[in-house]
C-alpha positions as CSV (number, residue, x, y, z in Angstrom):
1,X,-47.0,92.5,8.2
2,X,-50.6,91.2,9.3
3,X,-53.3,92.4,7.2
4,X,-57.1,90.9,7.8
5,X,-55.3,88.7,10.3
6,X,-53.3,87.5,7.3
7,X,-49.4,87.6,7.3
8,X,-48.2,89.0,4.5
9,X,-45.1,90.4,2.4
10,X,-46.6,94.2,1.6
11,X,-45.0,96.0,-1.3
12,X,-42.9,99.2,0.0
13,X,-40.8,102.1,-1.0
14,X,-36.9,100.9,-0.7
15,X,-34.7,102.5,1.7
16,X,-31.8,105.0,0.7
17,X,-29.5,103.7,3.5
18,X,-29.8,101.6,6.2
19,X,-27.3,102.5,9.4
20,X,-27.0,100.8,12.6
21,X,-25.2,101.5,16.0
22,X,-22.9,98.6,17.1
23,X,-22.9,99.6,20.2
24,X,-26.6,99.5,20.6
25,X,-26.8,96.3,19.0
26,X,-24.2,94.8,21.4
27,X,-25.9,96.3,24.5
28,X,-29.2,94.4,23.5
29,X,-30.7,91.9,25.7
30,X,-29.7,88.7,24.7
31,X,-33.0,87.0,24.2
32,X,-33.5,89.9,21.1
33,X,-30.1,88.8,19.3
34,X,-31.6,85.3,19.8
35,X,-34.4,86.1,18.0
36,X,-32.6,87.6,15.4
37,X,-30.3,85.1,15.1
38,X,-33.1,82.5,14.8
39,X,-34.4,84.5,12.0
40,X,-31.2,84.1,10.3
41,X,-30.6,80.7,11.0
42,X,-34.5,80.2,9.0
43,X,-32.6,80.8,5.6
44,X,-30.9,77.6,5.9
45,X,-33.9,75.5,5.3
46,X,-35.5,77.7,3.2
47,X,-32.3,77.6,0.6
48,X,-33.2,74.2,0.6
49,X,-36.9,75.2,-0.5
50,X,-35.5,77.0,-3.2
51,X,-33.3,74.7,-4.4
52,X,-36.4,71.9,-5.0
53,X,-38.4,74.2,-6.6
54,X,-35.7,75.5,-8.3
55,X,-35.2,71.7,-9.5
56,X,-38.6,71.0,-10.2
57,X,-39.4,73.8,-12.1
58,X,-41.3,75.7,-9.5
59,X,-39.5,79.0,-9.5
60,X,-35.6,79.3,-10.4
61,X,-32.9,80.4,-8.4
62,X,-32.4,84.3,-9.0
63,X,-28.5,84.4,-9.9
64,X,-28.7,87.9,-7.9
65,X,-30.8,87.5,-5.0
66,X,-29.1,83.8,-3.9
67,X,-25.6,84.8,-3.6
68,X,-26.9,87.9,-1.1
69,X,-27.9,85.2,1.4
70,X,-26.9,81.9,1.1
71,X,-22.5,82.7,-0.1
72,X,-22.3,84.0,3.5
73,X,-24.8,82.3,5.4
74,X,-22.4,79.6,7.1
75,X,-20.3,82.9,7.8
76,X,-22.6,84.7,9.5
77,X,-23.7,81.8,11.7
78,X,-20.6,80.9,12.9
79,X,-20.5,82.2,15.8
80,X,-24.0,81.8,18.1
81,X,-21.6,82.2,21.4
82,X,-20.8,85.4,20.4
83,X,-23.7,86.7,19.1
84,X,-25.3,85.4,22.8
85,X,-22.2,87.8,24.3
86,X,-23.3,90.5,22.7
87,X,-19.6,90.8,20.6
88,X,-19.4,93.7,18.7
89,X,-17.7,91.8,15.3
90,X,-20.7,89.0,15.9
91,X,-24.2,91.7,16.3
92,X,-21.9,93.1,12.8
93,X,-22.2,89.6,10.8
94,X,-25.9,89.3,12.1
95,X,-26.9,92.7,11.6
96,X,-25.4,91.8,8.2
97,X,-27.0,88.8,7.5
98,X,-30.8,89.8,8.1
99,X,-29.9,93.5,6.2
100,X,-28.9,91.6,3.4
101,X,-31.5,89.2,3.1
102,X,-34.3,91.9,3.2
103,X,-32.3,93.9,0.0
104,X,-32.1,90.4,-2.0
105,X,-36.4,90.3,-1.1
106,X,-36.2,93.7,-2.4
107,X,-34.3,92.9,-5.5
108,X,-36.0,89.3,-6.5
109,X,-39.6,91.1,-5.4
110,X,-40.6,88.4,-2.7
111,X,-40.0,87.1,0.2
112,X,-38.8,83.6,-1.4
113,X,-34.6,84.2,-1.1
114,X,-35.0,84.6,2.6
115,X,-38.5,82.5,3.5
116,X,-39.5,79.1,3.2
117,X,-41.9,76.9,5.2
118,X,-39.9,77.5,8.5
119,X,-41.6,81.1,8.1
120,X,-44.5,79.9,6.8
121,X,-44.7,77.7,9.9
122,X,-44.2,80.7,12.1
123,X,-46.4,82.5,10.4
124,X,-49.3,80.0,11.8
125,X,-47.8,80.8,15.5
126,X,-47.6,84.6,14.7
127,X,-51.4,84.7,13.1
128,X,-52.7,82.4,16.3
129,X,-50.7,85.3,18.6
130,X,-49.3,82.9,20.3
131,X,-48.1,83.6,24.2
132,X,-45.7,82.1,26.0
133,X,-44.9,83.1,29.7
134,X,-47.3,86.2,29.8
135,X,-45.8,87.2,26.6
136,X,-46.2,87.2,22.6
137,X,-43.4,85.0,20.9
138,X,-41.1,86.9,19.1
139,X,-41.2,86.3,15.0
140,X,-37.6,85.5,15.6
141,X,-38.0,82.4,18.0
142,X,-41.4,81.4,16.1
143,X,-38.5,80.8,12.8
144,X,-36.3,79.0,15.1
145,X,-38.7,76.6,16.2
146,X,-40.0,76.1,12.4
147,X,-36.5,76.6,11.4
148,X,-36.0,73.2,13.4
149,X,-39.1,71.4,12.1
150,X,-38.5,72.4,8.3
151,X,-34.7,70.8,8.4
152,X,-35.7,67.8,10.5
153,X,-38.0,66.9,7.6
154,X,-35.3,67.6,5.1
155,X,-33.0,65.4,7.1
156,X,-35.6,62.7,7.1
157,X,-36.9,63.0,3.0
158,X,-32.8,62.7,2.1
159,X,-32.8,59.3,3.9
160,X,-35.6,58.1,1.5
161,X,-34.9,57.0,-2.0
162,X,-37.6,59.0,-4.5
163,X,-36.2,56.9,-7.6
164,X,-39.1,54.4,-6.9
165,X,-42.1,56.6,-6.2
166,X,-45.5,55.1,-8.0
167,X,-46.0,58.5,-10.4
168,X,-49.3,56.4,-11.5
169,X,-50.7,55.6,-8.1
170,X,-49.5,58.7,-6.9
171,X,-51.1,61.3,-9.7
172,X,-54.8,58.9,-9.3
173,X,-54.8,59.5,-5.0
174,X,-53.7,62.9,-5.5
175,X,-56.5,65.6,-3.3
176,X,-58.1,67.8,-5.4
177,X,-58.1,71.7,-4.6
178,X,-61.6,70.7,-2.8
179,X,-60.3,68.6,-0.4
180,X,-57.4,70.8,0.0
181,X,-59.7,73.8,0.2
182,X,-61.9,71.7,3.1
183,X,-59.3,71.1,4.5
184,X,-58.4,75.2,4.7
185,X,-62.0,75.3,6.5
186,X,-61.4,73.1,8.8
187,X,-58.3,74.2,10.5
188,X,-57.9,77.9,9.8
189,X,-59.5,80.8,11.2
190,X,-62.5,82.2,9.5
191,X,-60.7,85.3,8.5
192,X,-57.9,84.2,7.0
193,X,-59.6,81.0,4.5
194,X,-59.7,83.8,2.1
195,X,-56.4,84.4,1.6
196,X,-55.2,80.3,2.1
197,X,-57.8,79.3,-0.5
198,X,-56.6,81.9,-3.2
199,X,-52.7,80.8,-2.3
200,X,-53.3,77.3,-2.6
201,X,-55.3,77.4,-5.5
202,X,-52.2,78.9,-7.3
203,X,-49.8,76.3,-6.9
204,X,-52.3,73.6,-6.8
205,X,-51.1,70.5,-9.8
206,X,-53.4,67.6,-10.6
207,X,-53.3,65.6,-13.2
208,X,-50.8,65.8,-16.2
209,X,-48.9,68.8,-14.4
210,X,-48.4,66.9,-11.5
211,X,-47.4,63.7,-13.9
212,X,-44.5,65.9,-15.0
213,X,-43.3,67.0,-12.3
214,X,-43.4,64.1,-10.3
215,X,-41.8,62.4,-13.1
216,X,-39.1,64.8,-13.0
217,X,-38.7,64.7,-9.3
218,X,-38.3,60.9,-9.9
219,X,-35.6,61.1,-12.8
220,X,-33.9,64.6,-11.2
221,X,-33.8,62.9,-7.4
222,X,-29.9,61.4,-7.2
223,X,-28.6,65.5,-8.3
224,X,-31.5,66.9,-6.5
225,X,-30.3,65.2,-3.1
226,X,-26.7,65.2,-3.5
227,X,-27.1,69.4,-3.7
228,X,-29.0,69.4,-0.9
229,X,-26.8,67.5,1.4
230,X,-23.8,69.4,0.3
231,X,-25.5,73.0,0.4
232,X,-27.4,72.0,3.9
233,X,-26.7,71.4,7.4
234,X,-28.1,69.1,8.9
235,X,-30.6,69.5,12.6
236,X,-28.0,68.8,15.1
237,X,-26.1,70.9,14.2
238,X,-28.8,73.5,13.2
239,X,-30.3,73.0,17.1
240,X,-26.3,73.8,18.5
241,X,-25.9,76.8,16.9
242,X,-29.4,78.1,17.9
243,X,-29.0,76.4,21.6
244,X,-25.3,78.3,21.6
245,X,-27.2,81.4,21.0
246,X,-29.9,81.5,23.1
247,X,-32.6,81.0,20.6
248,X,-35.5,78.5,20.9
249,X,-34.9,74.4,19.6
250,X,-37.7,72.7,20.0
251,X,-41.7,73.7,20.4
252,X,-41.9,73.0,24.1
253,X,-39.5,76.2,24.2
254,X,-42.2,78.3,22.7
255,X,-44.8,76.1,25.2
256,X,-46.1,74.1,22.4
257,X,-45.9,70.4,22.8
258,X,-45.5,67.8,19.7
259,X,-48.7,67.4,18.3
260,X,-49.6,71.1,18.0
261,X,-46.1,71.7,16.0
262,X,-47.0,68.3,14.2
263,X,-50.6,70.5,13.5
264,X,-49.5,73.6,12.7
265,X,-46.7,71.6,9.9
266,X,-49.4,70.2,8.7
267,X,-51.6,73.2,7.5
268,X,-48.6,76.1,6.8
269,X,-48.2,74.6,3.3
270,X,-51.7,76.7,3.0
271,X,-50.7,79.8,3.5
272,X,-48.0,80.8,1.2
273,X,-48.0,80.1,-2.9
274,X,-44.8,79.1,-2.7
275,X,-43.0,75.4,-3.2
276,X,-41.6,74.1,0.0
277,X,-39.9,70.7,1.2
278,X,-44.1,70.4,2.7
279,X,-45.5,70.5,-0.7
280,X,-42.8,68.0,-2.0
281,X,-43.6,65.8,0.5
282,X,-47.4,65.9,0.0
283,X,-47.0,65.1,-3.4
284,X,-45.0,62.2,-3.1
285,X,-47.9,61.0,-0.4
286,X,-44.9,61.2,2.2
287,X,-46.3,64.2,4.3
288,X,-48.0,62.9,7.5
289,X,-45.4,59.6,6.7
290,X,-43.0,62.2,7.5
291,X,-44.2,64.6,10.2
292,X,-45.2,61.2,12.3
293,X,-41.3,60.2,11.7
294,X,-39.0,63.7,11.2
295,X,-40.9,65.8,14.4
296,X,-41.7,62.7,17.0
297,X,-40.1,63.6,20.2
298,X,-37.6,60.1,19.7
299,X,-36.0,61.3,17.0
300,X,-34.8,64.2,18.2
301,X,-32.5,63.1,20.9
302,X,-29.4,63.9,18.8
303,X,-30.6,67.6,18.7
304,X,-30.4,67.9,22.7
């Protein structure tokens, strides 16, 4: 919900049942079950979130909330063409999916086993109210399209090698919560600093925190990537499922063009606590490295 402008998870009384009618779910519009499919399709990276955090000591893996999303994640997905056909047993696995993701929030107590920085990305989109073709985007295509930027950049950080990052020179140029809280001023809107500045500050590391846990990112990196690349897939195949669906790819199908998604990447590590692949990369000095490479138009030819 938006509260002060803000977007934010509000604490809530749970639910005794939830019930849904197939036959209204099949009878949608197929731009809706796109948008709810590009919601799902948003855990994928953001299982990758909470696996590096998870490995880096950020916040560990709840052994009941994970299994509610990501054991049938590849399941639910499976079929975009149906889902786009408005197929009864496909709106089922969907309407599955996102119901079971909001009880594992609900059990862990955040957002975190369904959210990562492809929501926090559309968050930015969703706070700006951003309009394409006389109309709001839809929370659901705002995750597709960071959906799409937040597993390009975990398709481009697995090609690197982290073994040889300069902990030393690395821990010395890191920005102190001033810069980073200058830089909140700069690009956010005045009524929503607040709220960044008080997230940031509370997973901000410098010094001898950040020396351990870029030390451990160092020494942890060969098991690190090898569960990500077997627990991922990777963005062309992320962009076919949501393309087969219906849902928005790439930010020109939101009317965005490059450099604002490259902007908006930039800043939505500010506006959630939480440890994402975009606070990995800014500590290992990688993060405008990365956006320049992972979200240029070039590379993204295999997506199309």
């Amino acid at each position: 919900m938006t509260r002060g402008g803000f977007k934010k998870t509000v604490p809530c009384r749970a639910p005794r049942a939830i019930l849904a009618d197939l036959d209204v779910l099949a009878a949608a519009p197929p731009e809706m079950s796109a948008w709810g499919y590009g919601d799902l399709a948003g855990k994928v990276p953001a299982g990758g979130d909470w696996i590096i955090a998870d490995a880096l000591g950020a916040e560990a893996i709840d052994d009941v909330a994970w299994p509610l999303v990501q054991d049938n994640l590849a399941g639910w997905l499976a079929a975009p063409d149906a889902v786009r056909a408005g197929d009864a047993a496909a709106m089922a696995d969907l309407f599955a999916g996102l119901t079971l993701s909001g009880l594992a929030m609900e059990f862990y107590g955040t957002s975190r086993p369904a959210s990562g920085a492809d929501h926090q990305i559309a968050h930015m989109w969703e706070m700006e109210s951003l309009a394409f073709g006389g109309e709001r985007v839809s929370h659901g295509a705002c995750v597709a399209v960071g959906a799409m930027a937040s597993q390009r950049l975990f398709d481009w950080v697995l090609s690197q090698d982290l073994t040889g990052i300069d902990v030393d020179a690395l821990v010395e140029k890191a920005p102190t919560l001033a810069v980073k809280q200058t830089e909140i001023e700069r690009s956010m809107a005045a009524e929503i600093v607040p709220q960044a500045m008080g997230e940031v500050a509370a997973k901000h590391l410098e010094g001898a925190e950040l020396r351990a846990r870029l030390e451990r990112l160092r020494s942890a990196w060969p098991s690190l990537s090898a569960r990500l690349t077997s627990h991922m897939m990777r963005a062309p195949r992320l962009a076919e499922l949501l393309r087969a669906a219906g849902a928005p790819v790439f930010p020109e199908d939101i009317g965005l063009d490059d450099g604002r998604l490259v902007e908006t990447v930039r800043v939505a590590r500010f506006v959630r606590a939480r440890y994402t692949i975009l606070d990995l990369l800014e500590e290992c000095g990688l993060l405008d490295l990365a956006l320049d490479s992972a979200l240029a138009r070039h590379e993204r030819s295999g997506e199309r």
